[in-house]
C-alpha positions as CSV (number, residue, x, y, z in Angstrom):
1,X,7.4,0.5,-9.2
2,X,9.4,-0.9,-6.7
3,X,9.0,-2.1,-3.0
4,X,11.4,0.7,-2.2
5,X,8.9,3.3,-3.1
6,X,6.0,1.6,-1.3
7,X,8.2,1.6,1.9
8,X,8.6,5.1,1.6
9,X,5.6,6.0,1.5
10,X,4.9,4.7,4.9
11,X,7.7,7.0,6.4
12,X,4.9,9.4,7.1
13,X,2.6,6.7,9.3
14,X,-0.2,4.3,8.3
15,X,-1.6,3.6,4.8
16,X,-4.7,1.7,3.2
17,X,-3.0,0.0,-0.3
18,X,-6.2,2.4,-1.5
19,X,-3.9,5.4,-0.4
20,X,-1.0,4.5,-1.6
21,X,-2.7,3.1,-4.8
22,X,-3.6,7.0,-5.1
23,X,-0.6,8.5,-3.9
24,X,1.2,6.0,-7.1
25,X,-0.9,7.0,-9.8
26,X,-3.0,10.1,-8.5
27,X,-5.5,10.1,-11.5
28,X,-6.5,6.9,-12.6
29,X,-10.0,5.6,-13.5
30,X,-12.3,2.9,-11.8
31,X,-11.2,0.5,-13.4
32,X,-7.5,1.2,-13.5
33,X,-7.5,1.6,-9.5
34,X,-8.6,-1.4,-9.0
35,X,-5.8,-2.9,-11.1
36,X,-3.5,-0.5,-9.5
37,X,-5.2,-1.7,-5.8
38,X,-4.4,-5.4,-7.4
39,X,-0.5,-4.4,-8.0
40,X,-0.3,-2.5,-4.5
41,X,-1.5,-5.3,-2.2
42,X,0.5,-8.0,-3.9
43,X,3.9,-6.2,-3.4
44,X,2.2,-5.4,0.0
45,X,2.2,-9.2,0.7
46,X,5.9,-9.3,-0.2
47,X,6.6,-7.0,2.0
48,X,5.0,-8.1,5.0
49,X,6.8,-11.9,4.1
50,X,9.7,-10.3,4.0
51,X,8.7,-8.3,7.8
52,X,9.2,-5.1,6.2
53,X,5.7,-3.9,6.5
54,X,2.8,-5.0,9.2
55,X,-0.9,-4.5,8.5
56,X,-2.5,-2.5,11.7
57,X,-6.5,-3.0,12.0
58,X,-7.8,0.7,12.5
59,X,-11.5,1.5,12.5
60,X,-12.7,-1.2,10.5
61,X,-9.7,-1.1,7.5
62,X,-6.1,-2.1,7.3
63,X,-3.4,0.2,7.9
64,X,0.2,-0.6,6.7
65,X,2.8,1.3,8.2
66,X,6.5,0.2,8.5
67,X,8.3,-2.8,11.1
């Protein structure tokens, strides 16, 4: 996976990393999204360092949607 694809994603508005975790690998078990969830919030992290993503607070979670 690559930061590019994460990015993408976002072209359509806001995201939880639990959305795109499930929009990545659609049919994983409980134990795999979390690990997936683990893999999609540290590339997250780079992104936002790198001001290509900003996290938006939204009802009580965090959105990520594009700079």
């Amino acid at each position: 996976m690559t930061d590019e694809v994460i990015v993408g994603l976002l072209d359509g508005g806001g995201r939880t990393a639990y959305q795109i975790a499930q929009s990545l690998w659609p049919a994983l078990s409980p134990l795999n999204i979390f690990l997936a969830l683990s893999e999609v919030i540290g590339n997250l992290d780079v992104l936002e360092d790198e001001g290509r993503v900003v996290q938006v607070p939204q009802d009580g979670r965090i959105l990520y949607t594009r700079s």
